[in-house]
Biotite code that builds the C-alpha atoms (Angstrom):
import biotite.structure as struc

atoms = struc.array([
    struc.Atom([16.635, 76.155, 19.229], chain_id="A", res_id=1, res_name="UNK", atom_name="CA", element="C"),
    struc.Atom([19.574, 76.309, 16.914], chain_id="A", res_id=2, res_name="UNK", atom_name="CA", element="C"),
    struc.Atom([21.292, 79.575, 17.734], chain_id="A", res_id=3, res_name="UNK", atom_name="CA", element="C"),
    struc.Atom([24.786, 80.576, 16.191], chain_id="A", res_id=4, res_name="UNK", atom_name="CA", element="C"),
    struc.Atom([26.517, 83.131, 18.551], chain_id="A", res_id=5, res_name="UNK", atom_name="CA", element="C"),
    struc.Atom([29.977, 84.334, 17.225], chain_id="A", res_id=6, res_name="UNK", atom_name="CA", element="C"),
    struc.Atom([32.182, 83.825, 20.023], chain_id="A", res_id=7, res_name="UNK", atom_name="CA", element="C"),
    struc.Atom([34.470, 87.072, 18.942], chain_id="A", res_id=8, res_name="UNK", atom_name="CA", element="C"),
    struc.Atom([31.612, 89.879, 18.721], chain_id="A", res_id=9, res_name="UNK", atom_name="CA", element="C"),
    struc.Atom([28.807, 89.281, 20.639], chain_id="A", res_id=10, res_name="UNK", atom_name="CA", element="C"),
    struc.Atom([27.650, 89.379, 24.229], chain_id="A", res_id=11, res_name="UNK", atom_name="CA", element="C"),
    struc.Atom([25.234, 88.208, 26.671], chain_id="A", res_id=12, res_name="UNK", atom_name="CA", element="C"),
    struc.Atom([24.060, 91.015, 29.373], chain_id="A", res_id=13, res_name="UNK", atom_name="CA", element="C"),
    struc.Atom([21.833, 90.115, 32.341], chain_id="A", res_id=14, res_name="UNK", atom_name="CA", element="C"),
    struc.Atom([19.965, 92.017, 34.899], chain_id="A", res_id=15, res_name="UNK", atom_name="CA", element="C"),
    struc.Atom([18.186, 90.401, 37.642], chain_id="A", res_id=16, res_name="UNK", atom_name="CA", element="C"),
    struc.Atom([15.476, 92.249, 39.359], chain_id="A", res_id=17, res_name="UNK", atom_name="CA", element="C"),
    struc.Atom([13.258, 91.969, 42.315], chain_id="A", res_id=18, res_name="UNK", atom_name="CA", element="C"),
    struc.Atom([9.897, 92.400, 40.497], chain_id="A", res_id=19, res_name="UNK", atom_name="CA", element="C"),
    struc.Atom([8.000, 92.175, 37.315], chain_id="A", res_id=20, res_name="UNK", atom_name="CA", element="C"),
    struc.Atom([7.548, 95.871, 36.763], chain_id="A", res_id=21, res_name="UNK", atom_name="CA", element="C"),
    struc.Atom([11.412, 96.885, 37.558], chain_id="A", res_id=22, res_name="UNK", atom_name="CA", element="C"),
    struc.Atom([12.371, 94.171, 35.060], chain_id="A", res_id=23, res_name="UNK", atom_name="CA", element="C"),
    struc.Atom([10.221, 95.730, 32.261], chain_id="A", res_id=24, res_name="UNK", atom_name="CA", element="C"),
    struc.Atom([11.347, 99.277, 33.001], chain_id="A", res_id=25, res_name="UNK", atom_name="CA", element="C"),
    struc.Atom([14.818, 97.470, 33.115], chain_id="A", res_id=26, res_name="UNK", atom_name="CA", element="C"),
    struc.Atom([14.185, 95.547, 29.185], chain_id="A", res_id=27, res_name="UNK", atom_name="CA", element="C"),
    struc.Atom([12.801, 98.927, 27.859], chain_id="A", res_id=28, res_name="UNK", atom_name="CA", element="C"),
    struc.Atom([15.769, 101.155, 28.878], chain_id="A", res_id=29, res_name="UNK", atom_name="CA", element="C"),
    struc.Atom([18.682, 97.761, 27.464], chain_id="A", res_id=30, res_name="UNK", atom_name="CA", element="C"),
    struc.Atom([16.493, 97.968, 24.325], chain_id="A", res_id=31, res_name="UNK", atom_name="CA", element="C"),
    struc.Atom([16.435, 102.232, 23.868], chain_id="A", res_id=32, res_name="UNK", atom_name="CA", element="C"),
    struc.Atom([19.721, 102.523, 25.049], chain_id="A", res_id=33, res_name="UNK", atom_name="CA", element="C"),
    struc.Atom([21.769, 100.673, 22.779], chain_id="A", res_id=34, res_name="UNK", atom_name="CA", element="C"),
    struc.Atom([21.862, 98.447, 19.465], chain_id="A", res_id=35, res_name="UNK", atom_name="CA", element="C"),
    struc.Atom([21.015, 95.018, 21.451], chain_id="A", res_id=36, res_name="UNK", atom_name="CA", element="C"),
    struc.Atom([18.366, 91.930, 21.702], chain_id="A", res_id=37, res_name="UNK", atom_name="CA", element="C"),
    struc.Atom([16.323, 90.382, 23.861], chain_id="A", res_id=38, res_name="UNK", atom_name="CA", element="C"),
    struc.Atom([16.817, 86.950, 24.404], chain_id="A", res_id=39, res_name="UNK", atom_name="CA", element="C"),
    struc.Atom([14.667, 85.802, 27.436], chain_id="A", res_id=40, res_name="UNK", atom_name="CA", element="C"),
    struc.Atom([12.910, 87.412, 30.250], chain_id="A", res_id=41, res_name="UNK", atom_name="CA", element="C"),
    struc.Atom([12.890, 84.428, 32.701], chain_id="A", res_id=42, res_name="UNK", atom_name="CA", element="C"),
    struc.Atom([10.317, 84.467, 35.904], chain_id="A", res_id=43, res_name="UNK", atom_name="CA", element="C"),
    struc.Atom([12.598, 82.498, 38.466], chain_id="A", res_id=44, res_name="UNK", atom_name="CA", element="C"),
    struc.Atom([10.800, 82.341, 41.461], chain_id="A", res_id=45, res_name="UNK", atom_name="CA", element="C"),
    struc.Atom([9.778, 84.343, 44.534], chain_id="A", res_id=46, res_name="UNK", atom_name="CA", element="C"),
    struc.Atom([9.384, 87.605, 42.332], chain_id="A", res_id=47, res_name="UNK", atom_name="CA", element="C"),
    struc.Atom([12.704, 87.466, 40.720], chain_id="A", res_id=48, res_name="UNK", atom_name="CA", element="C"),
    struc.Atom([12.846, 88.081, 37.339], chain_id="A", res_id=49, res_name="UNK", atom_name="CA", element="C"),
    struc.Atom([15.857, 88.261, 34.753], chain_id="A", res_id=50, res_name="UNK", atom_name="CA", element="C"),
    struc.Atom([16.465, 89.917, 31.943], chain_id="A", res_id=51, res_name="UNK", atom_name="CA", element="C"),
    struc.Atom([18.647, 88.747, 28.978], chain_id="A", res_id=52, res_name="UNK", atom_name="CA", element="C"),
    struc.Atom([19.531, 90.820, 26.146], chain_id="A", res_id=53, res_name="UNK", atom_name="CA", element="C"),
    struc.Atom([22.424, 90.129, 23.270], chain_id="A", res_id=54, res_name="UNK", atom_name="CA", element="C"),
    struc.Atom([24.883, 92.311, 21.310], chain_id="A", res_id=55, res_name="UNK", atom_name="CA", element="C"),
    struc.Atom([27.681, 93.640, 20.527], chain_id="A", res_id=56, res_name="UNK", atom_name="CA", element="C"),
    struc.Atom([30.330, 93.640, 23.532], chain_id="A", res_id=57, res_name="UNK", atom_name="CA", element="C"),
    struc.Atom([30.281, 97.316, 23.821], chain_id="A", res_id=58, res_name="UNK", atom_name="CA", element="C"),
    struc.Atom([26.655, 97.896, 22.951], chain_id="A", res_id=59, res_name="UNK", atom_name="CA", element="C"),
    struc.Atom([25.262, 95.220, 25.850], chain_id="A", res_id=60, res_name="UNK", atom_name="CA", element="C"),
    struc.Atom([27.487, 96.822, 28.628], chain_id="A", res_id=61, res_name="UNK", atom_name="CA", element="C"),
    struc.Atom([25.754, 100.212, 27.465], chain_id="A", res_id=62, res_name="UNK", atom_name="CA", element="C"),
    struc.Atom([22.367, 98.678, 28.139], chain_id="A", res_id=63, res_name="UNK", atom_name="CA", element="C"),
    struc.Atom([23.611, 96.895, 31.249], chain_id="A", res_id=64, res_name="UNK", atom_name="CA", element="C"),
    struc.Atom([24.119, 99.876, 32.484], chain_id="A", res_id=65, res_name="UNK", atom_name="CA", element="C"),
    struc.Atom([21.017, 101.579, 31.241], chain_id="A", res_id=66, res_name="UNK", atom_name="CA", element="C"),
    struc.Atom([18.817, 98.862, 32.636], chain_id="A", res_id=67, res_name="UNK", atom_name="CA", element="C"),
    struc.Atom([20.879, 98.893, 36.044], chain_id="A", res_id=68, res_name="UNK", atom_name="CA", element="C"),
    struc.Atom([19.594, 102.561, 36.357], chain_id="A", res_id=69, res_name="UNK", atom_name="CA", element="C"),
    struc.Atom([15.809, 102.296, 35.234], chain_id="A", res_id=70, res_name="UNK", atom_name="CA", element="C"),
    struc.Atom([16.273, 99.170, 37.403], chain_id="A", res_id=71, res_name="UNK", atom_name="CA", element="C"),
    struc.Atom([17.363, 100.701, 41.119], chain_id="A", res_id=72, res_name="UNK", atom_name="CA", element="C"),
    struc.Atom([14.396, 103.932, 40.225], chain_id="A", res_id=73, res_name="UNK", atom_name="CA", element="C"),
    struc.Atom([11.648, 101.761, 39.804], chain_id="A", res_id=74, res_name="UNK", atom_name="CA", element="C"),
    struc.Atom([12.582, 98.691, 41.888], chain_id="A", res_id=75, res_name="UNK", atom_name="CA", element="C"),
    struc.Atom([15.607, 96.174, 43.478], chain_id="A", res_id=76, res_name="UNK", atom_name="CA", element="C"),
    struc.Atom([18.147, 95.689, 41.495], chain_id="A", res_id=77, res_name="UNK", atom_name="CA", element="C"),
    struc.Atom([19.651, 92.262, 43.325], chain_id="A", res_id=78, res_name="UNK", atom_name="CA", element="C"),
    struc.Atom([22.327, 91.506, 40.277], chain_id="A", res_id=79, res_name="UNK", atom_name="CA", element="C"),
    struc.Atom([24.001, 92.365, 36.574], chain_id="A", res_id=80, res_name="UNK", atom_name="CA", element="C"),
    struc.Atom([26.569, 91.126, 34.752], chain_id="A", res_id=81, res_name="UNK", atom_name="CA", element="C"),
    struc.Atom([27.968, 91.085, 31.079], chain_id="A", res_id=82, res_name="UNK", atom_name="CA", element="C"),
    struc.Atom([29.510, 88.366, 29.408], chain_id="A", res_id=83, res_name="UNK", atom_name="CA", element="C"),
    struc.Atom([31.672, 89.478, 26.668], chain_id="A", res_id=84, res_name="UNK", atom_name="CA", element="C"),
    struc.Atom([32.634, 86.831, 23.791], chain_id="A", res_id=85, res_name="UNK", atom_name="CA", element="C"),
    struc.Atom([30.420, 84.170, 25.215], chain_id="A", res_id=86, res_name="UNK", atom_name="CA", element="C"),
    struc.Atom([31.169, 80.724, 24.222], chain_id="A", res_id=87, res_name="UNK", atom_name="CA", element="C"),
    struc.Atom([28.024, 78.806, 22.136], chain_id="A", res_id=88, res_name="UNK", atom_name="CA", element="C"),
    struc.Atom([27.854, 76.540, 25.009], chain_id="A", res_id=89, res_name="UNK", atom_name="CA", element="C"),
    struc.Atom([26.914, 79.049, 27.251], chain_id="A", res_id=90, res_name="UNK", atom_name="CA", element="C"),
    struc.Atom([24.402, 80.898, 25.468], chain_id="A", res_id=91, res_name="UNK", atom_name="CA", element="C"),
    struc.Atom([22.474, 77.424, 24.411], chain_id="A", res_id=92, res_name="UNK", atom_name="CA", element="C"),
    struc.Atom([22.463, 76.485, 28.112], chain_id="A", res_id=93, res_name="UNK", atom_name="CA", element="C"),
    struc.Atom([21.097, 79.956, 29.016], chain_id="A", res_id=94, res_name="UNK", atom_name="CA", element="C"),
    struc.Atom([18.339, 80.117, 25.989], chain_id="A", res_id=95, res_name="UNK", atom_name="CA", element="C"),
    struc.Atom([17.535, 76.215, 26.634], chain_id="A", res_id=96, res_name="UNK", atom_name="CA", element="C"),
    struc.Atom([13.599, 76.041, 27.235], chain_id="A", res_id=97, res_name="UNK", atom_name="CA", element="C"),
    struc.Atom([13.764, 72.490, 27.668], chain_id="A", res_id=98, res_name="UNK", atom_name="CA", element="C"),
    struc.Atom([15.652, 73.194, 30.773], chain_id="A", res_id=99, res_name="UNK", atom_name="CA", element="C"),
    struc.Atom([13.516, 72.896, 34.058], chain_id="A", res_id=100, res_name="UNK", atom_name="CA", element="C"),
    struc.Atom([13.166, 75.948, 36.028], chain_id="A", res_id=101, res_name="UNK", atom_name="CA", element="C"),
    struc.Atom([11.715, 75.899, 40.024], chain_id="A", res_id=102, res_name="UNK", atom_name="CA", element="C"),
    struc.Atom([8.916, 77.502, 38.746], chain_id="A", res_id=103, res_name="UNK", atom_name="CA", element="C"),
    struc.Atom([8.248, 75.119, 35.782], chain_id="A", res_id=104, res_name="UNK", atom_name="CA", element="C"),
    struc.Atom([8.848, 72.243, 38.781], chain_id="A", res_id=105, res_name="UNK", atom_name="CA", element="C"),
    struc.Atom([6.505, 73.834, 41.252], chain_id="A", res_id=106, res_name="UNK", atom_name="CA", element="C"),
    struc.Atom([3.793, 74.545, 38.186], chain_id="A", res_id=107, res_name="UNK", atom_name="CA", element="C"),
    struc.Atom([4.473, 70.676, 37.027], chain_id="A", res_id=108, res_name="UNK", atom_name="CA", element="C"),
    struc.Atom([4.072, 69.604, 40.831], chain_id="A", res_id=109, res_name="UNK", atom_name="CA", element="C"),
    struc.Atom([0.921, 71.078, 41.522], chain_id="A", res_id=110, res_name="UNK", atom_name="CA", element="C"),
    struc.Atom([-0.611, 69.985, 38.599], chain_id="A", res_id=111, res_name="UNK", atom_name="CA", element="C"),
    struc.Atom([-0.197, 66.148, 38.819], chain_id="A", res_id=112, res_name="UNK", atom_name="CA", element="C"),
    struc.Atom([-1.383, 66.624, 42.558], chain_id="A", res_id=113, res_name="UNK", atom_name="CA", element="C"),
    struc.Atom([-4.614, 68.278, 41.531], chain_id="A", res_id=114, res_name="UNK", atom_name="CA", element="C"),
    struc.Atom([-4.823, 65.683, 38.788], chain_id="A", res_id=115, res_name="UNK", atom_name="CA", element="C"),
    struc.Atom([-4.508, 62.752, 41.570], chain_id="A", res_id=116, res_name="UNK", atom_name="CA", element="C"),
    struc.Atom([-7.654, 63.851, 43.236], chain_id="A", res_id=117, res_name="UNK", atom_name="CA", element="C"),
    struc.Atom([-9.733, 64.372, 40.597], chain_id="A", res_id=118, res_name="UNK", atom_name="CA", element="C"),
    struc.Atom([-9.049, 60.804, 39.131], chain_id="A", res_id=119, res_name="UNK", atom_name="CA", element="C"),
    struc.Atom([-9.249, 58.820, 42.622], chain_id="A", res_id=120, res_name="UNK", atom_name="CA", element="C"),
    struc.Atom([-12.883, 60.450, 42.607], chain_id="A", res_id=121, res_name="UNK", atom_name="CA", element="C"),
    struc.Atom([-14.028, 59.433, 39.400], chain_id="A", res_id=122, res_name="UNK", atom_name="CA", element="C"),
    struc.Atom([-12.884, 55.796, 40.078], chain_id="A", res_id=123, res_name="UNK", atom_name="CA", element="C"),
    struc.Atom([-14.933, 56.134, 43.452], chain_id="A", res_id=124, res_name="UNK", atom_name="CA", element="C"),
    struc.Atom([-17.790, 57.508, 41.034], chain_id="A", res_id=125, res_name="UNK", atom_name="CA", element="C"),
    struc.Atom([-17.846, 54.557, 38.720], chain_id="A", res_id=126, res_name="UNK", atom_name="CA", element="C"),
    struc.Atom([-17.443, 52.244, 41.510], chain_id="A", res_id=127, res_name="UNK", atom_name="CA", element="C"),
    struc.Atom([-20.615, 54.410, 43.553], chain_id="A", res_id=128, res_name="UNK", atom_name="CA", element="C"),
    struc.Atom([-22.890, 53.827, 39.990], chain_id="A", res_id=129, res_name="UNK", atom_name="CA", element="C"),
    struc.Atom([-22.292, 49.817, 39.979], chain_id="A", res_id=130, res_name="UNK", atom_name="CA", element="C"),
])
């Protein structure tokens, strides 16, 4: 994804809940409460879920702090932070889908065991019909 960021105006804000439904209540109140984007909602594993949202320096710390407060009402807030002028570098490596996640690992995992199985059997199949 080819993403320009302008490393003088904008910002990257993130909120990391405990929970999918904190994390939504947590998106809807970064999105109301100021002039902002969302960039990602990322499932990372064990329930944790963050929230990414773009903008203006002084319009992301707004919703940072909206979304830390509909955040701790409906759920754990474990961690937020705001990075102000952040550098293209950082926001590519953050937006990157190509990256690998543990959850994208432990999905890929499980699927090429269940896949082993399933094609031993078959061979043991064709060999059973000869």
């Amino acid at each position: 994804m080819n993403r320009e960021v302008s490393t003088v105006t904008e910002a990257i804000g993130m909120i990391e809940t405990y929970g999918l439904i904190g994390s939504i209540e947590a998106a809807d109140a970064m999105l109301k409460a100021a002039n902002v984007q969302l960039v990602k909602q990322e499932l990372v594993d064990g329930g944790i879920v963050t929230i990414i949202v773009e903008g203006d320096v002084g319009a992301v710390q707004a919703a940072v702090d909206a979304g830390k407060a509909a955040a701790t009402r409906t759920s754990k807030l474990l961690s937020a932070h705001v990075i102000p002028r952040a550098a293209n570098e950082v926001f590519t490596a953050i937006i990157d889908e190509t990256q690998p996640t543990k959850a994208t690992e432990a999905a890929a995992k499980k699927t090429s065991t269940r896949q082993k199985p399933q094609q031993t059997k078959l061979v043991e199949d064709e060999q059973a019909d000869k």
